[in-house]
mmCIF file of the N, C-alpha and C atoms, coordinates in Angstrom:
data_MODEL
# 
_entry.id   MODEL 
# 
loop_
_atom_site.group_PDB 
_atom_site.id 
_atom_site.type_symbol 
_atom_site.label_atom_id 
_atom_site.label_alt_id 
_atom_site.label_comp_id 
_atom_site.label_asym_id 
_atom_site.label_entity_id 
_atom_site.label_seq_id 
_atom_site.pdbx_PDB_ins_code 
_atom_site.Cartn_x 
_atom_site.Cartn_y 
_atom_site.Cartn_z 
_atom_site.occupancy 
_atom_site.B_iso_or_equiv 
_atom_site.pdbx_formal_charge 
_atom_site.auth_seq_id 
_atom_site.auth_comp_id 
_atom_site.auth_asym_id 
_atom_site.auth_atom_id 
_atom_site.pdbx_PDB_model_num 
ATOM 1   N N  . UNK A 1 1  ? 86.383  102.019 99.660  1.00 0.00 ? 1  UNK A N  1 
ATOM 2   C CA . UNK A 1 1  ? 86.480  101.140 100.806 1.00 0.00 ? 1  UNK A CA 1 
ATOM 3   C C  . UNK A 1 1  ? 87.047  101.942 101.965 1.00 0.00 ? 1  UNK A C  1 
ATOM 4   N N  . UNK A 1 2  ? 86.157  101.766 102.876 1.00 0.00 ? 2  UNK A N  1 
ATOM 5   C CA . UNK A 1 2  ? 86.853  102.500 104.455 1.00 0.00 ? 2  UNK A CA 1 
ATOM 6   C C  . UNK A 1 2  ? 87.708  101.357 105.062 1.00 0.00 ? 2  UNK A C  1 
ATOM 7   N N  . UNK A 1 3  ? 88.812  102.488 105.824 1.00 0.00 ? 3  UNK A N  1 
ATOM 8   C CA . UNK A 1 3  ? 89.937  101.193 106.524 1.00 0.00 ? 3  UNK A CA 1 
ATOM 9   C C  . UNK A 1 3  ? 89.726  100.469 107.344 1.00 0.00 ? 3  UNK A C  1 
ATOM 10  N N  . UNK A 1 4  ? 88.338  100.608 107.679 1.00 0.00 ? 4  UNK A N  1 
ATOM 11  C CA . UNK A 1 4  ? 88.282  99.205  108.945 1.00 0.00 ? 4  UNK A CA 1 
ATOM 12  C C  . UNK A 1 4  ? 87.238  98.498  107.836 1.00 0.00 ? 4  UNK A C  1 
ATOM 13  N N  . UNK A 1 5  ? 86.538  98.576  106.930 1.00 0.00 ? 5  UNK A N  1 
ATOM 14  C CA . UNK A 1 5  ? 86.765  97.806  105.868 1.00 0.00 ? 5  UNK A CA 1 
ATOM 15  C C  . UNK A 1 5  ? 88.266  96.936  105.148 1.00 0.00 ? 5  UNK A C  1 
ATOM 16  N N  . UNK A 1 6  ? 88.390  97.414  105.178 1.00 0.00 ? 6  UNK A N  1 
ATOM 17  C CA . UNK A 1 6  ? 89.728  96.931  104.398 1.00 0.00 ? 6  UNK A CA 1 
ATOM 18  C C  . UNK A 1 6  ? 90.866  96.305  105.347 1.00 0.00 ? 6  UNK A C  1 
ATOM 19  N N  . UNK A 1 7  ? 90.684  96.831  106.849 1.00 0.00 ? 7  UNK A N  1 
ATOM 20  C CA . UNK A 1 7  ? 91.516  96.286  107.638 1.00 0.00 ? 7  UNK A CA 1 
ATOM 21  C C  . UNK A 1 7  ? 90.715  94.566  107.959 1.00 0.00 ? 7  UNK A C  1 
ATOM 22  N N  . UNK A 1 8  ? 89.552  94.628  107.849 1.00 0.00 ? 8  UNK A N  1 
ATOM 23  C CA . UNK A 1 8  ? 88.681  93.568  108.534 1.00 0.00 ? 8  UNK A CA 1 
ATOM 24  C C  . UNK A 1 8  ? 88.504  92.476  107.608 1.00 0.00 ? 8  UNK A C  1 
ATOM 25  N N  . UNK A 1 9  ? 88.529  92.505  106.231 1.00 0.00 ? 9  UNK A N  1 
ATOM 26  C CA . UNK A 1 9  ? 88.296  91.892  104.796 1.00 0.00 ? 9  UNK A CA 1 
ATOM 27  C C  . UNK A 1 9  ? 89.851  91.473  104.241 1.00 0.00 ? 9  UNK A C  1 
ATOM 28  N N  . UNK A 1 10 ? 90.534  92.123  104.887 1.00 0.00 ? 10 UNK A N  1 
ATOM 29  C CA . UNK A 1 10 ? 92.045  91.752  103.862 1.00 0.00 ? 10 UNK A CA 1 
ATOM 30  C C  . UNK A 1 10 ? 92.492  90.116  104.467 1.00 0.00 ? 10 UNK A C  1 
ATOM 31  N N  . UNK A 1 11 ? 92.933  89.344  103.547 1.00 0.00 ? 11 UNK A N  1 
ATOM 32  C CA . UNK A 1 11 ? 93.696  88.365  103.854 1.00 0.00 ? 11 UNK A CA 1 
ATOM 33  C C  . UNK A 1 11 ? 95.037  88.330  104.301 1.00 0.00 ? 11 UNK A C  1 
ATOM 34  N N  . UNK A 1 12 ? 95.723  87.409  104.735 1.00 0.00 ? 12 UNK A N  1 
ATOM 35  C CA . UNK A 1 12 ? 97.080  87.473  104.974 1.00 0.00 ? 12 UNK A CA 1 
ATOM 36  C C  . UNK A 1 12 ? 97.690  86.896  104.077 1.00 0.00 ? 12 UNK A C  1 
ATOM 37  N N  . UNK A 1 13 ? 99.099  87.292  103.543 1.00 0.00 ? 13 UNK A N  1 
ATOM 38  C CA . UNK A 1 13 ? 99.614  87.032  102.107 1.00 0.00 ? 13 UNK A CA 1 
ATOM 39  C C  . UNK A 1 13 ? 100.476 86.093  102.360 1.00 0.00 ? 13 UNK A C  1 
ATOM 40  N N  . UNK A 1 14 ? 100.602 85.121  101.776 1.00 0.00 ? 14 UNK A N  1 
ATOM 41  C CA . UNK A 1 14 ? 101.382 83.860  102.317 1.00 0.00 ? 14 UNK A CA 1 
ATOM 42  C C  . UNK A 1 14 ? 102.324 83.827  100.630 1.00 0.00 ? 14 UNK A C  1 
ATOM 43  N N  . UNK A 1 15 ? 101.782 84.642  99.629  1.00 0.00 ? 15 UNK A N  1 
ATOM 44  C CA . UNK A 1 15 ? 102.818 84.582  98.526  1.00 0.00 ? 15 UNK A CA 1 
ATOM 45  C C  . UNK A 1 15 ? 102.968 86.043  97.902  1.00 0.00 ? 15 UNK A C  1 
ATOM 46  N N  . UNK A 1 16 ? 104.073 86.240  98.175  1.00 0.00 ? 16 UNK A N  1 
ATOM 47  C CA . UNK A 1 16 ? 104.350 87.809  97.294  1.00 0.00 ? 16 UNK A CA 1 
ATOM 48  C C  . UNK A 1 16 ? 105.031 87.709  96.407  1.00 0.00 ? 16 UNK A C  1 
ATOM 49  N N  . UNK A 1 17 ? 105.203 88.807  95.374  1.00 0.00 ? 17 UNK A N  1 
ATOM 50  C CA . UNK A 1 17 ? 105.913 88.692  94.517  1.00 0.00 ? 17 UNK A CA 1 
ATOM 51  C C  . UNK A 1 17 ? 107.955 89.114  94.585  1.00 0.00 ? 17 UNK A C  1 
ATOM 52  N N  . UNK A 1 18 ? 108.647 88.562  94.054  1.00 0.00 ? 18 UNK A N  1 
ATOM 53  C CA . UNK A 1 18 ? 109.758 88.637  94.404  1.00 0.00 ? 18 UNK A CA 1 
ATOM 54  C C  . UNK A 1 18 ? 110.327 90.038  94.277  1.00 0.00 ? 18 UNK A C  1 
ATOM 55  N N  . UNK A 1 19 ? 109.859 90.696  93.327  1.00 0.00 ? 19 UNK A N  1 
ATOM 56  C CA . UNK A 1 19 ? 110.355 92.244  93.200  1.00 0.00 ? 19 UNK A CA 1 
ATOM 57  C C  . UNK A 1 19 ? 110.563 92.744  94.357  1.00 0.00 ? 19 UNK A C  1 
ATOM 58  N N  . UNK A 1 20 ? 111.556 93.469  94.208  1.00 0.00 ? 20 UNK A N  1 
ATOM 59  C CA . UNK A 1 20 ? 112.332 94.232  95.409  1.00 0.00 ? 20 UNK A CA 1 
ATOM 60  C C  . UNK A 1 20 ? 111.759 95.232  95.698  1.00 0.00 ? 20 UNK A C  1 
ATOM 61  N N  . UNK A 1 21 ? 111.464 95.936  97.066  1.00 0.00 ? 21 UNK A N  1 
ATOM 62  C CA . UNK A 1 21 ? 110.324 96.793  97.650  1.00 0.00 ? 21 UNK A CA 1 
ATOM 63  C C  . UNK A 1 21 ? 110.928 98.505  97.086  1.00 0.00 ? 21 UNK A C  1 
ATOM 64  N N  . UNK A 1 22 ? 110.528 99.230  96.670  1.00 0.00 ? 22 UNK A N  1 
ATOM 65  C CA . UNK A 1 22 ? 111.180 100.887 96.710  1.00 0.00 ? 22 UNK A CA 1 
ATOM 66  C C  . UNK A 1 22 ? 111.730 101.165 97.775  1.00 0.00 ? 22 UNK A C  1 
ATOM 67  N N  . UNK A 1 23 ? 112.660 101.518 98.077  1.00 0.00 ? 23 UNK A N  1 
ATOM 68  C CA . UNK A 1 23 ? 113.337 102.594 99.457  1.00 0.00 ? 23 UNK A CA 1 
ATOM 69  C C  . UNK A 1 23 ? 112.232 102.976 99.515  1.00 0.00 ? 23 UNK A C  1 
ATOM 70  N N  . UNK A 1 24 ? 111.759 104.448 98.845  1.00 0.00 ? 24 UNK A N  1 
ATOM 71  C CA . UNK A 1 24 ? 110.748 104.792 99.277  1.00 0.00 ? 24 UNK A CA 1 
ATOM 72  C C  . UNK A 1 24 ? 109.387 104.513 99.770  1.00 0.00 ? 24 UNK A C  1 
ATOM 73  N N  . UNK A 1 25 ? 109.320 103.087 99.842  1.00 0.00 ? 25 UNK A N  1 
ATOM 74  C CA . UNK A 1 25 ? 107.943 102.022 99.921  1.00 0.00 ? 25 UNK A CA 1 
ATOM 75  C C  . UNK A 1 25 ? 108.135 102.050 101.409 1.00 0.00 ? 25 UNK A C  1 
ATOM 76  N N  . UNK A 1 26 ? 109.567 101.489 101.607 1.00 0.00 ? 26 UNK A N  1 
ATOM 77  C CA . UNK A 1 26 ? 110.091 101.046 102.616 1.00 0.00 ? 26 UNK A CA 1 
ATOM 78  C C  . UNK A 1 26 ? 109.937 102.062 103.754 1.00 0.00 ? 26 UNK A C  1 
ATOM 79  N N  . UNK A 1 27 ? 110.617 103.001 103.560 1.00 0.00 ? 27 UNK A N  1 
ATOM 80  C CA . UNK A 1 27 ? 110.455 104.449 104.532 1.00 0.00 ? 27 UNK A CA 1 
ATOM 81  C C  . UNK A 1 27 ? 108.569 104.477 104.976 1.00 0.00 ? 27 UNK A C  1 
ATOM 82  N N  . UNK A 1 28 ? 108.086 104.397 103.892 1.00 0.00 ? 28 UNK A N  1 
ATOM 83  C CA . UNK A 1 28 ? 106.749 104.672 104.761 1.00 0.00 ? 28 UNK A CA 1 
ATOM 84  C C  . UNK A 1 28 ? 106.169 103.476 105.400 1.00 0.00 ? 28 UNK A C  1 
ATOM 85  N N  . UNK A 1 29 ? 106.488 102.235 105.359 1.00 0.00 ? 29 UNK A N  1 
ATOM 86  C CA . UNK A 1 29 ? 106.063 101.581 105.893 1.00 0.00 ? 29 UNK A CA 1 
ATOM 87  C C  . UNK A 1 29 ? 106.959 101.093 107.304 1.00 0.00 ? 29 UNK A C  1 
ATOM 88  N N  . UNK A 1 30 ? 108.253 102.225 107.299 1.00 0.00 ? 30 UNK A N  1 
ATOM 89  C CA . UNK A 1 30 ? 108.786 102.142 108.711 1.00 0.00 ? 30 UNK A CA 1 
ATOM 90  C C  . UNK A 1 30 ? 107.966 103.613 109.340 1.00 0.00 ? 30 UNK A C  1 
ATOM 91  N N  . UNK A 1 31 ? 107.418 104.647 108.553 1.00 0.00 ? 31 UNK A N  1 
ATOM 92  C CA . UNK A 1 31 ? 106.952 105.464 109.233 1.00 0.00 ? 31 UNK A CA 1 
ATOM 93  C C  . UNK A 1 31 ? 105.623 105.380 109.646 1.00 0.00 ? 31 UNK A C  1 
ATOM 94  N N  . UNK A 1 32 ? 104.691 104.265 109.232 1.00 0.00 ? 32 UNK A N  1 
ATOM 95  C CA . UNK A 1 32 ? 103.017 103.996 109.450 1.00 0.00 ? 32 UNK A CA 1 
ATOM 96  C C  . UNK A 1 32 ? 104.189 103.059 110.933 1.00 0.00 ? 32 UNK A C  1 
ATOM 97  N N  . UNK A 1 33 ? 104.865 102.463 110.288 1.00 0.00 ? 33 UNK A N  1 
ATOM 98  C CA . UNK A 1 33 ? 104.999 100.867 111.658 1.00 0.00 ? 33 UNK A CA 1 
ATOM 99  C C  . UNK A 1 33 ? 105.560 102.073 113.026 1.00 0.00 ? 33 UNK A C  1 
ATOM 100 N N  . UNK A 1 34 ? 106.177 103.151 112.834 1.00 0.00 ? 34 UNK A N  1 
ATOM 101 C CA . UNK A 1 34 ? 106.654 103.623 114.493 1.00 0.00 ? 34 UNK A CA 1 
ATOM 102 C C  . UNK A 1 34 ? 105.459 104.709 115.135 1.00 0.00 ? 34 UNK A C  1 
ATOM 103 N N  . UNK A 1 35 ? 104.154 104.990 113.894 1.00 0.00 ? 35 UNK A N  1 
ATOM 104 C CA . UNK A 1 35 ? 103.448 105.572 114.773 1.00 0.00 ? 35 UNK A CA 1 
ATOM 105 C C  . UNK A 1 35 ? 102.164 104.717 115.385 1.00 0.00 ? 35 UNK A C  1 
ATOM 106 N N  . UNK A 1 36 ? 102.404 103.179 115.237 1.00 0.00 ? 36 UNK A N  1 
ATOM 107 C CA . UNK A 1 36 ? 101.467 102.387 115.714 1.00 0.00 ? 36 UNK A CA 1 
ATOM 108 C C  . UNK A 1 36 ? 101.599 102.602 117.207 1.00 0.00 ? 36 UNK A C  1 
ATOM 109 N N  . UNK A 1 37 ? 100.312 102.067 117.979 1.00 0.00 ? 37 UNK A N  1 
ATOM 110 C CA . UNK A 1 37 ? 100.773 102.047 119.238 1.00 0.00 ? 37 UNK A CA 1 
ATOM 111 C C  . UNK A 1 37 ? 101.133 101.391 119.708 1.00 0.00 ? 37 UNK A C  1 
ATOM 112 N N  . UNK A 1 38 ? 101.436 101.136 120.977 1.00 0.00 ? 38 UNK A N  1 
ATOM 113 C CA . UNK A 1 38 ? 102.403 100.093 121.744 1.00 0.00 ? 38 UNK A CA 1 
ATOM 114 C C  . UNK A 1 38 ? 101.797 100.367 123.043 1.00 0.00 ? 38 UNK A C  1 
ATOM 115 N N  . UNK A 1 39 ? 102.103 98.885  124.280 1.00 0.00 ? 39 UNK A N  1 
ATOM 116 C CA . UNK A 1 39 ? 101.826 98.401  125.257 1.00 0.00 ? 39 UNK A CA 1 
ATOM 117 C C  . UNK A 1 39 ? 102.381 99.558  126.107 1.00 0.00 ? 39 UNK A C  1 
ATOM 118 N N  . UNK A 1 40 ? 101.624 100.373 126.664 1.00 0.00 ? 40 UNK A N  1 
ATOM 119 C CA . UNK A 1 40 ? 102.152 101.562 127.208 1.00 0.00 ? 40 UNK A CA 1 
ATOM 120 C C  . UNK A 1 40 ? 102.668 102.639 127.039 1.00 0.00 ? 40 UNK A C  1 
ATOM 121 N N  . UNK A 1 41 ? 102.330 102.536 125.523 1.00 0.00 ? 41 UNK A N  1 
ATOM 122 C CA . UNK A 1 41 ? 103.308 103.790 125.108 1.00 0.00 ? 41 UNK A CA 1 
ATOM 123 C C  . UNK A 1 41 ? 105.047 103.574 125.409 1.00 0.00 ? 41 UNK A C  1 
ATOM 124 N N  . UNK A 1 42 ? 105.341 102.087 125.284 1.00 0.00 ? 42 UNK A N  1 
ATOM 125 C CA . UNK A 1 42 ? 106.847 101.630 125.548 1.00 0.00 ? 42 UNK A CA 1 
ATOM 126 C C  . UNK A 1 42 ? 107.459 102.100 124.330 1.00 0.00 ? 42 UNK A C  1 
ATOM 127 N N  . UNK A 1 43 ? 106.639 101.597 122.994 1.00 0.00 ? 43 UNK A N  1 
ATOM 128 C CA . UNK A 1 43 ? 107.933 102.393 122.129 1.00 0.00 ? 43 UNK A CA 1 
ATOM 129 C C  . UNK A 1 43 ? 108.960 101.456 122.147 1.00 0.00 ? 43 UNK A C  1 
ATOM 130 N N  . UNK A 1 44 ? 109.296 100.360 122.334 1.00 0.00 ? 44 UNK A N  1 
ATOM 131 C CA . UNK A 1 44 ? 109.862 99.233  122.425 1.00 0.00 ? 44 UNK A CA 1 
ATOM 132 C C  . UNK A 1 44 ? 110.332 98.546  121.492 1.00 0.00 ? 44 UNK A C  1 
ATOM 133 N N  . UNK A 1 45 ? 110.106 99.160  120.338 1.00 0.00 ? 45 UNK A N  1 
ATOM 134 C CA . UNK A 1 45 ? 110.810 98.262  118.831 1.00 0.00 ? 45 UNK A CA 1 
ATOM 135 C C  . UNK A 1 45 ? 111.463 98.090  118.150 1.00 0.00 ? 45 UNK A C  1 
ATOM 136 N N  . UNK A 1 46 ? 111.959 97.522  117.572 1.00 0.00 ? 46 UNK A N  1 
ATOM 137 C CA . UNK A 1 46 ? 112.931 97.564  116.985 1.00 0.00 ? 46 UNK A CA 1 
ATOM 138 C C  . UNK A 1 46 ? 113.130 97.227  115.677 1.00 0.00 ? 46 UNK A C  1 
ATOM 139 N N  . UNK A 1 47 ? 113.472 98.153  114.099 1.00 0.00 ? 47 UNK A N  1 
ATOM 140 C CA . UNK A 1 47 ? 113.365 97.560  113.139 1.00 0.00 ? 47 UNK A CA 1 
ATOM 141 C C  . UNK A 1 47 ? 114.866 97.310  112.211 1.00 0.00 ? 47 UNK A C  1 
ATOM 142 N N  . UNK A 1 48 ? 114.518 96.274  110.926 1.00 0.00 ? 48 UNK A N  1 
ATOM 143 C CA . UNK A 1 48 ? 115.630 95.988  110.484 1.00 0.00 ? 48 UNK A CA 1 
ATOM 144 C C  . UNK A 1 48 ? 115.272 96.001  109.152 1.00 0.00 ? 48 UNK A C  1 
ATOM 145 N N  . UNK A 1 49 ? 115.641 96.637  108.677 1.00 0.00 ? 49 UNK A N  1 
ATOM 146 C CA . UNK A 1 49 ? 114.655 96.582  106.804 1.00 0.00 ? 49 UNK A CA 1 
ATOM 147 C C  . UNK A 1 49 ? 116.278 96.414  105.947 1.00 0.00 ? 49 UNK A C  1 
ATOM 148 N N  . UNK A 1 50 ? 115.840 95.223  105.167 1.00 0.00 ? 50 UNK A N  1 
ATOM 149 C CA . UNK A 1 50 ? 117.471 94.991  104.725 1.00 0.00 ? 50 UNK A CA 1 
ATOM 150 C C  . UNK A 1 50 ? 117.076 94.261  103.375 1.00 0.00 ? 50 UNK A C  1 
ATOM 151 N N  . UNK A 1 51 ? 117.421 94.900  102.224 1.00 0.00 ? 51 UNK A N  1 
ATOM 152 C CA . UNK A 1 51 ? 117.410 94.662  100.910 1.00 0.00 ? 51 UNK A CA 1 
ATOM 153 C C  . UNK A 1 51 ? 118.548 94.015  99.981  1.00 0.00 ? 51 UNK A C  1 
ATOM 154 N N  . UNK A 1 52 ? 119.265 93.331  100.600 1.00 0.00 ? 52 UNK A N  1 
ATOM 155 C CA . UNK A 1 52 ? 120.353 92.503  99.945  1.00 0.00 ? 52 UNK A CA 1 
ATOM 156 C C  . UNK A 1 52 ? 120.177 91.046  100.523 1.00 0.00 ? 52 UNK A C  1 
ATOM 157 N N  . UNK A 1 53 ? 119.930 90.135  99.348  1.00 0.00 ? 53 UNK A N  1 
ATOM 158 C CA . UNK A 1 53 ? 120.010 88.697  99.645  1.00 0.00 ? 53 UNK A CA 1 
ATOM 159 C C  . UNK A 1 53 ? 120.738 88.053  100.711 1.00 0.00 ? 53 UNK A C  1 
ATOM 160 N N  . UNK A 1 54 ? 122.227 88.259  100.379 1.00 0.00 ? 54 UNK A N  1 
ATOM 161 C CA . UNK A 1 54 ? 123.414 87.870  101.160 1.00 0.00 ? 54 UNK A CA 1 
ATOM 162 C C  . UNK A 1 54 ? 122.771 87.936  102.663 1.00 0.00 ? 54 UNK A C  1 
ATOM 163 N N  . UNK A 1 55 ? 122.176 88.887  103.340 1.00 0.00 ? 55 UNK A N  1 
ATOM 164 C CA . UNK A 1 55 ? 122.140 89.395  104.507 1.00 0.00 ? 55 UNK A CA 1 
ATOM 165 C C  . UNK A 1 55 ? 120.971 89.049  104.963 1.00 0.00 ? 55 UNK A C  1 
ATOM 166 N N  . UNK A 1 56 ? 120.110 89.150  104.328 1.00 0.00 ? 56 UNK A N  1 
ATOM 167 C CA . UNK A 1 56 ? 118.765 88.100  104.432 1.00 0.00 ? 56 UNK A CA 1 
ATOM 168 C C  . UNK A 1 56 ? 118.720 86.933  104.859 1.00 0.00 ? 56 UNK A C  1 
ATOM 169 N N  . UNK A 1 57 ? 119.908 86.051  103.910 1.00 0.00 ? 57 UNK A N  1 
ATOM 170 C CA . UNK A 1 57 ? 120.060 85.253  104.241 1.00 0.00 ? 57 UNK A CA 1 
ATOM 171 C C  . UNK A 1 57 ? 120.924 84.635  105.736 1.00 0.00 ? 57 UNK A C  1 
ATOM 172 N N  . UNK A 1 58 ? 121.949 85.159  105.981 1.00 0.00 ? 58 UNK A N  1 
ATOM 173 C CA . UNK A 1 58 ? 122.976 85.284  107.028 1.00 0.00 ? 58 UNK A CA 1 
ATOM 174 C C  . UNK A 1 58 ? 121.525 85.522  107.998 1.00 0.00 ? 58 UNK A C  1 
ATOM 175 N N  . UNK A 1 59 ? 120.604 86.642  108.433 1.00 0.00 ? 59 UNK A N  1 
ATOM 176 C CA . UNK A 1 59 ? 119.833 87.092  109.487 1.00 0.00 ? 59 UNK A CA 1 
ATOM 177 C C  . UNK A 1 59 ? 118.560 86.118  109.503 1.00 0.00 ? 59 UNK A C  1 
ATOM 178 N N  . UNK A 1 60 ? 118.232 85.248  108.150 1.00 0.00 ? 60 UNK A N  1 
ATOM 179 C CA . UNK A 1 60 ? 117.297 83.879  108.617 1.00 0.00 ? 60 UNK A CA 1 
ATOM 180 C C  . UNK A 1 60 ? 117.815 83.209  109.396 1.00 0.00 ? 60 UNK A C  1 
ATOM 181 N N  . UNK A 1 61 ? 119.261 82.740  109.491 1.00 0.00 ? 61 UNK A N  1 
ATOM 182 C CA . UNK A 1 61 ? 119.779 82.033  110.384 1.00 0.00 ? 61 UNK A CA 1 
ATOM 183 C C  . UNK A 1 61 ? 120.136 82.225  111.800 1.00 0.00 ? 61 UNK A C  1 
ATOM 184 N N  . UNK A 1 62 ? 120.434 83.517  111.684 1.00 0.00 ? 62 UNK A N  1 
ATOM 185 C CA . UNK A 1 62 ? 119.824 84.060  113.586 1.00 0.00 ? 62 UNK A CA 1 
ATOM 186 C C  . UNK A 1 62 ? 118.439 84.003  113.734 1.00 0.00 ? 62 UNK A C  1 
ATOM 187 N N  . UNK A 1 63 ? 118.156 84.287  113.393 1.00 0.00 ? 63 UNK A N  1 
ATOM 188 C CA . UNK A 1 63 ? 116.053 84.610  113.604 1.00 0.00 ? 63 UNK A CA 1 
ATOM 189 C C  . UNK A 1 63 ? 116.135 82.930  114.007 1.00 0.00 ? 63 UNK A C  1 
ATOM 190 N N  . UNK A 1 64 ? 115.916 81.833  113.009 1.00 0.00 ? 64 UNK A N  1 
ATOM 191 C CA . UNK A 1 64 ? 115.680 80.546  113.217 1.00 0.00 ? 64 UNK A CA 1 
ATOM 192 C C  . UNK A 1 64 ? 116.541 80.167  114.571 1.00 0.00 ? 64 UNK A C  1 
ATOM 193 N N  . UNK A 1 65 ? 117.996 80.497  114.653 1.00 0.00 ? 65 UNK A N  1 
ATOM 194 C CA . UNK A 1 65 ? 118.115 80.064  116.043 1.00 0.00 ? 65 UNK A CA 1 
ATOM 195 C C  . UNK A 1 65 ? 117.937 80.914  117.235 1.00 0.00 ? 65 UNK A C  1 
ATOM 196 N N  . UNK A 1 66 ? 117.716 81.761  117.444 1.00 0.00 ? 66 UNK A N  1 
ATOM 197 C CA . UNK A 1 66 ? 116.768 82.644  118.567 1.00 0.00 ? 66 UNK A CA 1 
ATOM 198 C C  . UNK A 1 66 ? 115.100 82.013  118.657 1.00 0.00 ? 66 UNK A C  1 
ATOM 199 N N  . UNK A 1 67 ? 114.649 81.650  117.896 1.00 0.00 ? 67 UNK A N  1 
ATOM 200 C CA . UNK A 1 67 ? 113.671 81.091  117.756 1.00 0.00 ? 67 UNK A CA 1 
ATOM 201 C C  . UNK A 1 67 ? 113.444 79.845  118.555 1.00 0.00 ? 67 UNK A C  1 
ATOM 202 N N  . UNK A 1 68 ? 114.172 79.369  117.757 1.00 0.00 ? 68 UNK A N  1 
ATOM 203 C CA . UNK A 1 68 ? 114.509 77.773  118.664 1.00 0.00 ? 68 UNK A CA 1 
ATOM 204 C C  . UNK A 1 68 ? 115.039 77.906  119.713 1.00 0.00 ? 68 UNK A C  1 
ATOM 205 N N  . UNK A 1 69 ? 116.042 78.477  119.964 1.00 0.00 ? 69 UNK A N  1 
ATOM 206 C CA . UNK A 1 69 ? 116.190 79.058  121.835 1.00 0.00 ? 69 UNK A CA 1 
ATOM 207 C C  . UNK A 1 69 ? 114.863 79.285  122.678 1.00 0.00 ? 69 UNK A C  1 
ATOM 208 N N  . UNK A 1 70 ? 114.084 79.999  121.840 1.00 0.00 ? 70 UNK A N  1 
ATOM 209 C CA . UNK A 1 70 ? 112.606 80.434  122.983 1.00 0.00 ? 70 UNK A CA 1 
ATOM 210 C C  . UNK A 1 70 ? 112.281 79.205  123.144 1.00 0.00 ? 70 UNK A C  1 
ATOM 211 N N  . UNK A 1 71 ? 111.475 78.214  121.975 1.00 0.00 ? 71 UNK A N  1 
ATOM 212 C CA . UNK A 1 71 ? 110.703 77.429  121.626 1.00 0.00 ? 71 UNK A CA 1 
ATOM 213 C C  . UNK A 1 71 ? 111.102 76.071  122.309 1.00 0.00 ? 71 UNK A C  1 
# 
């Protein structure tokens, strides 16, 4: 399968499995996500990759109210 096959055919995953991602999974999928491009070459992003429940949880609850601030 070529990737604009596979980019064009893939679904969006609305259920994953709970297993916890590899560090090393993780690293490359912060290193594919910072060489994407961006609106001008701004470079503008910002990431947060965080593997402990506790904190997950605590940062749903900002996300949901920043959210609701925009909305």
């Amino acid at each position: 399968m070529d990737l604009y096959e596979a980019l064009y055919t893939t679904r969006s995953m609305r259920r994953v499995a709970p297993d916890p991602i590899p560090d090393d999974v993780v690293q490359l999928m912060l290193d594919a996500a910072i060489r994407a491009p961006s609106g001008s070459n701004a470079q503008n992003w910002r990431w947060i990759a965080l593997t402990d429940k506790a904190k997950i949880g605590r940062m749903a609850g900002y996300y949901r109210e920043a959210w609701n601030h925009l909305n």
